[in-house]
N, C-alpha and C positions, 0 to 999 in steps of 0.2 A: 459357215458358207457365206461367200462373198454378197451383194448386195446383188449384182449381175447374173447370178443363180437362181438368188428367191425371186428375179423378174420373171427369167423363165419358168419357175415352177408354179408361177402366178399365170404367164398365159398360156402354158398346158392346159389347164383346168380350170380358163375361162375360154378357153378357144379359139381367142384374139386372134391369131398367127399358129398357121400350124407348126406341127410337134416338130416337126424333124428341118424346116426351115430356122427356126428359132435354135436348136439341137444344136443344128449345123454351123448359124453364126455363134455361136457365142462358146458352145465346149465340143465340139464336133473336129472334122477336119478342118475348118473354115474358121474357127476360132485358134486352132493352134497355126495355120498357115499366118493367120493374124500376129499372133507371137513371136512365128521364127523372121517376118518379115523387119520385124521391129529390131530384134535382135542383131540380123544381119547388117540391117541399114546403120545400127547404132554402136552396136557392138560392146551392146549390154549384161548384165544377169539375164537367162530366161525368166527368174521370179522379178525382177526389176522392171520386163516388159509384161508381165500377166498383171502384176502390182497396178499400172498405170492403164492399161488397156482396162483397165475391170471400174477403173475410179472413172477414164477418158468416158465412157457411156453413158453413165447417171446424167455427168454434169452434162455432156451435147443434148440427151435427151433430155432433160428439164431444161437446159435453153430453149431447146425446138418449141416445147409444149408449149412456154413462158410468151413466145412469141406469136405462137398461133393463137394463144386467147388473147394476146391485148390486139388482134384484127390483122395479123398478118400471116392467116392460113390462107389466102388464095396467092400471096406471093410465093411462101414456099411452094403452095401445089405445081405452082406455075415453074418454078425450078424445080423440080423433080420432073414435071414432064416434060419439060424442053431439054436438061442436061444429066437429069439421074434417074434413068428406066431399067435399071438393077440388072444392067450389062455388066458393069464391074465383078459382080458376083460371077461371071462365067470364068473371070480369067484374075484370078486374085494374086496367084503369085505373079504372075506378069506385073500389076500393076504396084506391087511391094516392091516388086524388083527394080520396079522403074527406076527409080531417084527423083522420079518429076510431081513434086506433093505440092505446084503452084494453086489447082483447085483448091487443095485444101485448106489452103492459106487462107483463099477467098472467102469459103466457107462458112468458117470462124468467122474473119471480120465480121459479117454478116450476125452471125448466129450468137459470136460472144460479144461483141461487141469492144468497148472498154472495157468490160469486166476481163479480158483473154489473159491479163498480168496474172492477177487476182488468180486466178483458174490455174494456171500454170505454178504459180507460187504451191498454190497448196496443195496440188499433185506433185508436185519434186520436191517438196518437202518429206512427205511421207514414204513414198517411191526408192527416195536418196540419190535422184536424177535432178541434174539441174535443168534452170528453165530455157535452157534452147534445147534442151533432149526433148523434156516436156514439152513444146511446142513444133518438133517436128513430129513427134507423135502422135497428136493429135491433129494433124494435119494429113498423115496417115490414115486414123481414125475415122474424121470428118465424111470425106468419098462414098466411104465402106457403110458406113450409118444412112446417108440421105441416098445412096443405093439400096440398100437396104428395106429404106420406107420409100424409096418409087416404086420398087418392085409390087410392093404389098399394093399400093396405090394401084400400080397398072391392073394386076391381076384381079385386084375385089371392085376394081369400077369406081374409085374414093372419089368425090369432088374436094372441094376444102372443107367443106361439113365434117365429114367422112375422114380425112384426113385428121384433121381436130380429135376427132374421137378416139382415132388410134391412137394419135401423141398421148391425148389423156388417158385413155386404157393405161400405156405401158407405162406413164408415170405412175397410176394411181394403183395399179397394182404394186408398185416398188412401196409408196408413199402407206398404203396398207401392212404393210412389214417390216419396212423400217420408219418410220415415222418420223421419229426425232434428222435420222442421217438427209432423209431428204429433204426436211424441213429449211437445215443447212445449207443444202446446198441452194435451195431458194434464197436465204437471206443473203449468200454470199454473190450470188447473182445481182440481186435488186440493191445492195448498199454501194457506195461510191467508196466506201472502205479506207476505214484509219490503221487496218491491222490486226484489230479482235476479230474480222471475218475469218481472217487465214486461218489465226488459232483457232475459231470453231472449228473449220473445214480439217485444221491438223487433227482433233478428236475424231468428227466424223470420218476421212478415211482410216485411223488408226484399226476403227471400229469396223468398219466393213474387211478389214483384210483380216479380223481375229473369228470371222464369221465363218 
């Protein structure tokens, strides 16, 4: 079972995020519209977008997290309530269908920073998609995620406290079951990178897709 499974079977039965939102994004109809959008727009394997979509989450959410504790949860809060109030989620294949992933571009910048090479290298490495596939993917991705955590924000009343918490819920339930994979992808985040970060991250996805 992939890494993006044991998240949600972690906050099933912590009760972060209810059952059937969580359900929904990730292996529901909302996760597979996810897939066939990728697919369509790229015109890829299905397993080549379920590969990338499954690895694309860890690493945005351990950015998100990364970045709300070194003091930048009231900025994200503040973009989530001004541009991602978890409307997207009403109309997903609309917004697959788009071709217009210029948000998502933004994103990332934001979110990955310099590390987005880095990022993209070692999910198209594993995947077998190269890195403009892998970066419009996760440009796709990006939207869907920080809609995702407005929605949760709007509905439970989050400040950036609040906010903070859930990012680290849903890391630290990952970072509880897979340890070693998430650890990864922290260091592949924070190094300015000679090359041995890819290779770890090439082990770490190998390992979440034999899960």
């Amino acid at each position: 079972m992939i890494v993006v499974w044991n998240l949600m079977l972690y906050l099933i039965t912590t009760n972060i995020i209810n059952r059937m939102d969580i359900s929904s994004l990730l292996q529901g109809p909302m996760g597979q519209q996810m897939i066939n959008g990728v697919v369509n727009q790229l015109g890829i394997e299905n397993d080549q977008a379920k590969m990338a979509i499954s690895a694309a989450v860890p690493f945005l959410l351990t950015a998100l997290n990364k970045n709300a504790s070194s003091g930048d949860a009231q900025n994200i809060a503040n973009a989530l309530e001004r541009d991602h109030d978890g409307s997207i989620l009403d109309n997903l294949g609309g917004f697959l269908s788009g071709g217009n992933f210029a948000d998502g571009a933004n994103i990332l910048s934001h979110v990955l920073g310099g590390k987005q090479p880095q990022v993209e290298n070692a999910i198209g490495k594993s995947s077998g998609l190269n890195g403009a596939q892998i970066a419009q993917i996760l440009a796709m991705i990006a939207p869907i995620v920080m809609g995702y955590l407005g929605k949760e924000k709007k509905q439970n009343g989050l400040d950036a406290g609040g906010l903070s918490g859930l990012l680290g819920g849903l890391v630290g339930g990952v970072q509880q079951t897979n340890q070693r994979e998430m650890s990864t992808i922290e260091r592949l985040l924070d190094r300015d990178g000679d090359g041995s970060a890819i290779d770890d991250a090439m082990d770490l996805l190998g390992g979440f897709f034999k899960k």
